[in-house]
N, C-alpha and C positions, 0 to 999 in steps of 0.2 A: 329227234326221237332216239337214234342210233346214241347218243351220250349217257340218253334219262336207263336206256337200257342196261348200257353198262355201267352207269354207278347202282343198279338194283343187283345189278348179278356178284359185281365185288361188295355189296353189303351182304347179300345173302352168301356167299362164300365166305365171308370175313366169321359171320355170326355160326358158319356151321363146324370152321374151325374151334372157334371160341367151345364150341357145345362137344366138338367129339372127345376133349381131355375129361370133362368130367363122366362122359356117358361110357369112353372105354375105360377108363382107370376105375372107377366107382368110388368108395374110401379106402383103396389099396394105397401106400404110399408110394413115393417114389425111391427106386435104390442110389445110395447116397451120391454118385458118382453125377446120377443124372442129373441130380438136384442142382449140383455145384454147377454144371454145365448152364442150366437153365438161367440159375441166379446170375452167370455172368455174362448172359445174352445183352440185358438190358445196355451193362455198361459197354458194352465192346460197341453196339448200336447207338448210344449215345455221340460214343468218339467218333466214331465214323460220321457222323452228323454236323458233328462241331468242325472237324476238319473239313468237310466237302461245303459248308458255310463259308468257314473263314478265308477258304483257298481263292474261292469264285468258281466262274467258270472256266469249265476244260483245264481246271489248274491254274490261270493264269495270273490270276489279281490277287495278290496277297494283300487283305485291309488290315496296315501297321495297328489302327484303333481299335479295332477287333482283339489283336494280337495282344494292344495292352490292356486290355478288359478281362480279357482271360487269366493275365497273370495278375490280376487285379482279385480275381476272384479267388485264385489259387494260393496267393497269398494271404488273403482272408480267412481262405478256408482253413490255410495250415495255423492260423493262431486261434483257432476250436468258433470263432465265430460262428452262430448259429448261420445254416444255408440258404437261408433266405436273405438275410443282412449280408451276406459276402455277393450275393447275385444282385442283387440293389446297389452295390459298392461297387461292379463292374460295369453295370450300368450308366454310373456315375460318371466310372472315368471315361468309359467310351463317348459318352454326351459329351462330357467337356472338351476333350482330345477333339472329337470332331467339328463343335465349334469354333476351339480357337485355332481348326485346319485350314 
């Protein structure tokens, strides 16, 4: 009961965050400083994601086929590859790298 409780209280806090941006802002915009900050929430939270994946845990397992999946990607990406086809393409090499491991 104690679990079902707290996954209703972090939906209902998640949902009442999600609501207070439009209820306090209204259609006033954002000043531009804020905005740029905002936009670059996503990616800094991304990386931080990809790194604490790739790492393991406590830091300790670096998975080399991770690592060349990524640059699997990034190279992909840098030759204008659409980003789906480059993450399909890291995919790739991580599958295989892992198989023939």
């Amino acid at each position: 009961m104690t679990l079902w409780l707290a996954i209703v209280l972090v939906a209902l806090v998640s949902i009442g965050f999600k609501a207070a941006g439009p209820v306090l802002l209204g259609d006033r915009t954002l000043p531009p400083r804020v905005a740029a900050v905002i936009a670059l929430l996503a990616p800094a939270l991304l990386a931080g994601l990809v790194l604490t994946d790739v790492t393991g845990p406590d830091w300790s397992g670096l998975d080399w086929t991770l690592c060349a999946g990524l640059a699997a990607i990034a190279v992909t990406y840098a030759l204008r590859v659409p980003a789906l086809v480059a993450i399909l393409c890291g995919v790739v090499v991580t599958a295989v790298l892992r198989f023939l491991g």
